[in-house]
N, CA, C and O atoms as a MOPAC input file, in Angstrom:
PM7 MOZYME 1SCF
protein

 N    103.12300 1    87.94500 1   120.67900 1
 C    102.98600 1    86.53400 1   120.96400 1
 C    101.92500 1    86.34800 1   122.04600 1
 O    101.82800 1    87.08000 1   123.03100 1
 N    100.92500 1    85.02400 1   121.70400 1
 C    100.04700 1    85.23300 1   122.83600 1
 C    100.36000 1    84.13500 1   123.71600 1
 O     99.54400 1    83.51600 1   124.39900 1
 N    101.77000 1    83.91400 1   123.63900 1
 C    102.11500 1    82.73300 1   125.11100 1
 C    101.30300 1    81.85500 1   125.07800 1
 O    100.54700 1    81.97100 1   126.04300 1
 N    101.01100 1    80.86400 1   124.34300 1
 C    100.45100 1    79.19200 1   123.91000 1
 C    102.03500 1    78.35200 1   123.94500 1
 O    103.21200 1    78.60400 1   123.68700 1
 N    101.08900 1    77.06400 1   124.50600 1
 C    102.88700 1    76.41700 1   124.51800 1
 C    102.64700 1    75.52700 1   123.39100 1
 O    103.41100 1    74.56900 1   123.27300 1
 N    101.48500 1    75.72500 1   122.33700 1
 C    101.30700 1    74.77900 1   121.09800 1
 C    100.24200 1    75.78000 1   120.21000 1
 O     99.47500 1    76.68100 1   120.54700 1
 N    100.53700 1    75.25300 1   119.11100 1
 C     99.48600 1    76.13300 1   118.49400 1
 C     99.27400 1    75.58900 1   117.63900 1
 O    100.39000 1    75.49800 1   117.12900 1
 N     98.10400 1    74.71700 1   116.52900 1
 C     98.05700 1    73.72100 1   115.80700 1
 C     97.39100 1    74.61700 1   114.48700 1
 O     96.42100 1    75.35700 1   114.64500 1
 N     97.93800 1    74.46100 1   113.43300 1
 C     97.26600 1    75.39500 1   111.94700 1
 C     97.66300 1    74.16600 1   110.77900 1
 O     98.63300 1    73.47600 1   110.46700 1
 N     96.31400 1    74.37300 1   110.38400 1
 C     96.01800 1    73.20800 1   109.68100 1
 C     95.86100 1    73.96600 1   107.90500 1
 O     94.80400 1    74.59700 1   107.88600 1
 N     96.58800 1    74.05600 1   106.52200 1
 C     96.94500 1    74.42500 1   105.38900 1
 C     96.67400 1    73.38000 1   104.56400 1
 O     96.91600 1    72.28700 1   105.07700 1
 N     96.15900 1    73.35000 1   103.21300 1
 C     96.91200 1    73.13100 1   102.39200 1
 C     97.96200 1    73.28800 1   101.49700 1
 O     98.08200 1    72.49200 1   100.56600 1
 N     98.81700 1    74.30200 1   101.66900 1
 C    100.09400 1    74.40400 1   101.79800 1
 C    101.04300 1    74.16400 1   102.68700 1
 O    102.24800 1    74.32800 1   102.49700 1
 N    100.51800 1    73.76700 1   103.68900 1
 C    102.23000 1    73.12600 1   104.43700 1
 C    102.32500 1    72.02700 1   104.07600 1
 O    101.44400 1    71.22200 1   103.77600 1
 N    104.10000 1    71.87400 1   104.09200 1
 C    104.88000 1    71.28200 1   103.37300 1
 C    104.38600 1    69.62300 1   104.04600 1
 O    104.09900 1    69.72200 1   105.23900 1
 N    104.27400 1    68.44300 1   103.59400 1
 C    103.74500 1    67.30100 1   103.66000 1
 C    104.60700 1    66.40000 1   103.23600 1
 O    104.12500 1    65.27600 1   103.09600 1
 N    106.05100 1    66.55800 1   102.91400 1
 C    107.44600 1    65.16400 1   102.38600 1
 C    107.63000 1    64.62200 1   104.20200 1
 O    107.42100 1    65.31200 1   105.20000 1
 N    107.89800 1    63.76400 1   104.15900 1
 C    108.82900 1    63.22400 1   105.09900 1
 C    109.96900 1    63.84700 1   105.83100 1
 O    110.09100 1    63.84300 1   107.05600 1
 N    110.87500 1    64.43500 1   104.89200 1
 C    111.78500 1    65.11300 1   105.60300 1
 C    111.61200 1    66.52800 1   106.31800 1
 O    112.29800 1    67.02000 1   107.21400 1
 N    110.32700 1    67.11600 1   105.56100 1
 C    109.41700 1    68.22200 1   106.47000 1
 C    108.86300 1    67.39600 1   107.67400 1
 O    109.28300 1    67.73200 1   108.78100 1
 N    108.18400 1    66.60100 1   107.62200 1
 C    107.69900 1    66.57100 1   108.59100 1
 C    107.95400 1    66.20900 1   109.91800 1
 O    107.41400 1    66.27700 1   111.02200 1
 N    109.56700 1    65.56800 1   109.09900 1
 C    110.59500 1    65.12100 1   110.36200 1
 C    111.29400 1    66.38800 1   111.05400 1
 O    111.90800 1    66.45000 1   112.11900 1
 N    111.07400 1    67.13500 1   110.33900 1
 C    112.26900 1    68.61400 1   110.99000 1
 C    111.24900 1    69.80900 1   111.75400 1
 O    111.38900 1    70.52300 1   112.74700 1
 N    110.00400 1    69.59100 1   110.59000 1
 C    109.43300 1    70.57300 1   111.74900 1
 C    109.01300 1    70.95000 1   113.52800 1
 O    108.95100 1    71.99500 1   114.17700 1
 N    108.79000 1    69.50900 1   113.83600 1
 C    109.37200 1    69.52600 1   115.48500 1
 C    110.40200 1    70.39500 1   115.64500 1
 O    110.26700 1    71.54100 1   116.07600 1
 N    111.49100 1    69.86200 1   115.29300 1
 C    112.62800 1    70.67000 1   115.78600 1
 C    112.55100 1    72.13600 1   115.48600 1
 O    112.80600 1    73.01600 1   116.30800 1
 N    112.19200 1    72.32400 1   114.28100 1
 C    112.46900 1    73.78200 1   113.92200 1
 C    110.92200 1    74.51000 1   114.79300 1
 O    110.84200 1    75.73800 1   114.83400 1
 N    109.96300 1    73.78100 1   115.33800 1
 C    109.08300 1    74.58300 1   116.54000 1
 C    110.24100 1    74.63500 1   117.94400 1
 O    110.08900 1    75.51900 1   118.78700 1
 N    111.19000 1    73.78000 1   118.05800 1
 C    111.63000 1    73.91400 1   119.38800 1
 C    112.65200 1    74.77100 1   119.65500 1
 O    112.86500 1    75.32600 1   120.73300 1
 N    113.45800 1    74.89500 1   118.36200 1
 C    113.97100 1    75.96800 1   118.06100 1
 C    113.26100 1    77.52100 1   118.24700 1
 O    113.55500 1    78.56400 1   118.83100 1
 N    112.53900 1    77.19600 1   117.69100 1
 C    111.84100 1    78.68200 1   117.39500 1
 C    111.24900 1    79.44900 1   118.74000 1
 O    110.85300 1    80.60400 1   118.58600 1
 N    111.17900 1    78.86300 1   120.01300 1
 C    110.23200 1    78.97100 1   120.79500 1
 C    111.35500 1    79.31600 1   121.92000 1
 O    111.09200 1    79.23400 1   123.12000 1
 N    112.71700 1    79.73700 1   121.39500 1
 C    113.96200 1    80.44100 1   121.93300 1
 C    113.95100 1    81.35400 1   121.32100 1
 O    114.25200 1    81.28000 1   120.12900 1
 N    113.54800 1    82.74100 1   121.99600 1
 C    113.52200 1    83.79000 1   122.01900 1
 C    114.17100 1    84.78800 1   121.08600 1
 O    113.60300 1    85.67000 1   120.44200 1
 N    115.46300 1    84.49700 1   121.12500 1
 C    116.53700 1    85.17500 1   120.18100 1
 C    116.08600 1    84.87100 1   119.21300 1
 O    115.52400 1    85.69800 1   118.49400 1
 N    116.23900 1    83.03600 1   118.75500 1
 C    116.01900 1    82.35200 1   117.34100 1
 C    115.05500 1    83.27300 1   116.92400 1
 O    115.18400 1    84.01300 1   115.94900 1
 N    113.96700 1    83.21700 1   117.76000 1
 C    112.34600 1    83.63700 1   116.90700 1
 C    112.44200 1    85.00200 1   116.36300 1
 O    112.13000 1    85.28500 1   115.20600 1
 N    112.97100 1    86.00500 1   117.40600 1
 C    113.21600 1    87.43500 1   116.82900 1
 C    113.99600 1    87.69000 1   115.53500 1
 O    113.80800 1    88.54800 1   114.67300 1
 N    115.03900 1    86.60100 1   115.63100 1
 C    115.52400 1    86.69100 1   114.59100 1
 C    115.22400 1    86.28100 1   113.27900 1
 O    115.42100 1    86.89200 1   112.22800 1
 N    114.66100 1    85.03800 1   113.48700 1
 C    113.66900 1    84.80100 1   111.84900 1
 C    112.62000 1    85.27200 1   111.94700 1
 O    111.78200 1    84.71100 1   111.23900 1
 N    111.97600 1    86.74000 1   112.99600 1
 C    111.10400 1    87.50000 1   112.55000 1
 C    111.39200 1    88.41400 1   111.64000 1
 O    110.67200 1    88.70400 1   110.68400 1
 N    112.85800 1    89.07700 1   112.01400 1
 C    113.54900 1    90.01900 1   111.76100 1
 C    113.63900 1    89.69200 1   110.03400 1
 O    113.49500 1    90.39000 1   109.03000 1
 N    113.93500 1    88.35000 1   110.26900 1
 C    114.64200 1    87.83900 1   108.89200 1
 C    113.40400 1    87.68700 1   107.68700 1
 O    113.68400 1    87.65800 1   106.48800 1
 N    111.86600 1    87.58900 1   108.25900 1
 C    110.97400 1    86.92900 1   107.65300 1
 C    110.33100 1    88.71900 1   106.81300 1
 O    109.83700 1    89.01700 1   105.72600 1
 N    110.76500 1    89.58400 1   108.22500 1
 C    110.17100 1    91.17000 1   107.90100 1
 C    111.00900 1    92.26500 1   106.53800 1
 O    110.82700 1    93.35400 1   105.99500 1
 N    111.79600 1    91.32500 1   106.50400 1
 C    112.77700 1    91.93700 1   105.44700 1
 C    112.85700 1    91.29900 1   104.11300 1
 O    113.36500 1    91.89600 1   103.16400 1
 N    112.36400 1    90.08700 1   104.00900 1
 C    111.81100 1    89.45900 1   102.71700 1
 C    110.98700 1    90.49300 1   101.62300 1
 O    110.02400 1    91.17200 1   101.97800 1
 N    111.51000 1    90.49000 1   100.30700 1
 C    110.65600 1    91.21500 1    99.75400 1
 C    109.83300 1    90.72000 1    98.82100 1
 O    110.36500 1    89.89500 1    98.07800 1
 N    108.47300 1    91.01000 1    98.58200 1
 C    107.98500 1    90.08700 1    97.33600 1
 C    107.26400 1    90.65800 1    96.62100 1
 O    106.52000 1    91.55100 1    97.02400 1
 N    107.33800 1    90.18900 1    95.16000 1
 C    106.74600 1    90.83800 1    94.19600 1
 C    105.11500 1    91.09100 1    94.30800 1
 O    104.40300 1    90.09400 1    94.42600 1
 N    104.56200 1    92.28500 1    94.27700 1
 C    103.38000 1    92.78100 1    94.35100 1
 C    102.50300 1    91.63100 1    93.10000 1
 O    103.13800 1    91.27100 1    92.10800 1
 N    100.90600 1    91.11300 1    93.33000 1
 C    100.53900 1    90.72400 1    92.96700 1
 C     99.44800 1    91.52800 1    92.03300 1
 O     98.69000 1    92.41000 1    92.43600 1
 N     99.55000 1    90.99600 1    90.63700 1
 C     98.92000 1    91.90400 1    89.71200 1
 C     97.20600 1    92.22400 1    90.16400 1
 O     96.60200 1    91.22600 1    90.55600 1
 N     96.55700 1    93.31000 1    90.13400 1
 C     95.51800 1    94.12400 1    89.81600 1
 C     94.55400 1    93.13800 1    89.39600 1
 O     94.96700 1    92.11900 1    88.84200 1
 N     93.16400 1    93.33300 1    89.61300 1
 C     92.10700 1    91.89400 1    89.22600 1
 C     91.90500 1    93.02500 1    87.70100 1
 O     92.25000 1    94.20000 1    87.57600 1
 N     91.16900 1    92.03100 1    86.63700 1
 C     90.90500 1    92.13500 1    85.53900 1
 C     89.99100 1    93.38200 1    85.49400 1
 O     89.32300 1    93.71100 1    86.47300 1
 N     89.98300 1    93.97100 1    84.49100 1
 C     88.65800 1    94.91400 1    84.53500 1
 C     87.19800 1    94.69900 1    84.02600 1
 O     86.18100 1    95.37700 1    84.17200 1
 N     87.51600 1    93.17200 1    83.18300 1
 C     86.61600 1    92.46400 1    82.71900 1
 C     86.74100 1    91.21400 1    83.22200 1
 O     87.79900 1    90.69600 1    83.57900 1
 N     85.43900 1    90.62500 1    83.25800 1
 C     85.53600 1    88.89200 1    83.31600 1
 C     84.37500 1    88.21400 1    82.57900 1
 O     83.51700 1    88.91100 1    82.03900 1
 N     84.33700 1    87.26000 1    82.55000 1
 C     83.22200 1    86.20300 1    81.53400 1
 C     82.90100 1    85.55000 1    82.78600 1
 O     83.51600 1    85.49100 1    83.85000 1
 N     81.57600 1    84.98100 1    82.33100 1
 C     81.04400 1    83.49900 1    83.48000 1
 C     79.73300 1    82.82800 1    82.41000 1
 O     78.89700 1    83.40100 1    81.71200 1
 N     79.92700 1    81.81900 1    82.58500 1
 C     78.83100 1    80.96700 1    81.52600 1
 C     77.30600 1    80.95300 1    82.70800 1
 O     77.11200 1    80.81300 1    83.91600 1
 N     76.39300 1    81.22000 1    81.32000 1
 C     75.12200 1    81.45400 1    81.99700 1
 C     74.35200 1    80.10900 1    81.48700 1
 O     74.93700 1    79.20300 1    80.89400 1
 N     73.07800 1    80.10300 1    81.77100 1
 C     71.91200 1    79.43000 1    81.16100 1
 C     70.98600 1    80.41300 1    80.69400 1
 O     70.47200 1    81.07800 1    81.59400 1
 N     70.50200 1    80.78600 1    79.07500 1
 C     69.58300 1    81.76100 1    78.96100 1
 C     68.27300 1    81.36500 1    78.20200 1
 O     68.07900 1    81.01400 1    77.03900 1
 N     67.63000 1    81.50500 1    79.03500 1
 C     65.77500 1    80.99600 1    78.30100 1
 C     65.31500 1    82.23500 1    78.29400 1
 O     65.42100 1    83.02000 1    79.23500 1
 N     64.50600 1    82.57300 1    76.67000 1
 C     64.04900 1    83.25600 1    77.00800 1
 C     62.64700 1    83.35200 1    76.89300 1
 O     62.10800 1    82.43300 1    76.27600 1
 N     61.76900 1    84.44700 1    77.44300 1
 C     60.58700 1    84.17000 1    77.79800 1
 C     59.02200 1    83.65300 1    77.03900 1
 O     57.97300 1    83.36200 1    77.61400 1
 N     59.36300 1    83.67400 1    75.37700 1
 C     58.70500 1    82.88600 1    74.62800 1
 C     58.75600 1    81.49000 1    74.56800 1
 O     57.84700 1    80.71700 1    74.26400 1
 N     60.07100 1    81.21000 1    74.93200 1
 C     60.30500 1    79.70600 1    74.54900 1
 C     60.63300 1    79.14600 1    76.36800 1
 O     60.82900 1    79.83000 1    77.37300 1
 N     60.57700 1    77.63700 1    76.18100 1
 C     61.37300 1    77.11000 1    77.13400 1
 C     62.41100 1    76.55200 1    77.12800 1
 O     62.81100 1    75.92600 1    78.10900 1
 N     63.20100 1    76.67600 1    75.81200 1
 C     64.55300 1    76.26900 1    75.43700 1
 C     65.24200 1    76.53400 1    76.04400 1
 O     65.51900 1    77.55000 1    75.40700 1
 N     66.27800 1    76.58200 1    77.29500 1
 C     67.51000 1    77.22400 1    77.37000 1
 C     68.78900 1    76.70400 1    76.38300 1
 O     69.00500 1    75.66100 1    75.76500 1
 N     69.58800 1    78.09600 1    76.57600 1
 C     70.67800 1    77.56700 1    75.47200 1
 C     71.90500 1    78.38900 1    77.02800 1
 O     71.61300 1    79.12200 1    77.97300 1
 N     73.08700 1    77.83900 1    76.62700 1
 C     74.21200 1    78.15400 1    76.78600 1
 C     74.68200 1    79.76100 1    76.92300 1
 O     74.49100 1    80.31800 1    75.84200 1
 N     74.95400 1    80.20400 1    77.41400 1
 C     75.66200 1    81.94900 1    76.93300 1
 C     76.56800 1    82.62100 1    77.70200 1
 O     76.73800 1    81.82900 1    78.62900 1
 N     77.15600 1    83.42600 1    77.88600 1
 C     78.30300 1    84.22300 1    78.29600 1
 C     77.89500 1    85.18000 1    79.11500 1
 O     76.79700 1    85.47500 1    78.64200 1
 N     78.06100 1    85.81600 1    79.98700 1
 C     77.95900 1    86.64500 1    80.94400 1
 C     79.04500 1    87.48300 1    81.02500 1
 O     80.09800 1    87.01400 1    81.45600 1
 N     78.96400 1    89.05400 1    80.57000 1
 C     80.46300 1    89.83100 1    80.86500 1
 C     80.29300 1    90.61500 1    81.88100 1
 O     79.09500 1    90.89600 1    81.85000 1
 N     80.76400 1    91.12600 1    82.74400 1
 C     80.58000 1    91.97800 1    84.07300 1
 C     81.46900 1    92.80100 1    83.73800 1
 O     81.74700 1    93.74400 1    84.47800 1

């Protein structure tokens, strides 16, 4: 902990309803008691989660291809 008495992180994933945004105060003032925090560290370090699959071994990306007789471009595929 680097001992800040606020710390502001800005997501598009945090939670944004009303009733989040009403509780999260509390659940910072909570948290910022020592025990509490160790303990939903404790609690957060023991979560387990499913490993996220391996990137593709292939991929596509759309090109533009002219080629050097003409000045037509046409449309085309790109495989890496």
């Amino acid at each position: 902990m680097n001992g800040a008495l606020f710390v502001t992180a800005t997501s598009a994933l945090a939670p944004t309803g009303a009733l989040m945004r009403a509780l999260l105060p509390l659940l910072g003032r909570l948290l910022s008691v020592p025990a509490l925090r160790g303990l939903a560290v404790d609690r957060l370090g023991r979560v387990r989660v499913k490993a996220a699959p391996g990137p593709r071994k292939h991929s596509r990306g759309r090109i533009a291809v002219s080629l050097s007789r003409s000045a037509r471009r046409a449309p085309g595929w790109c495989g890496a």
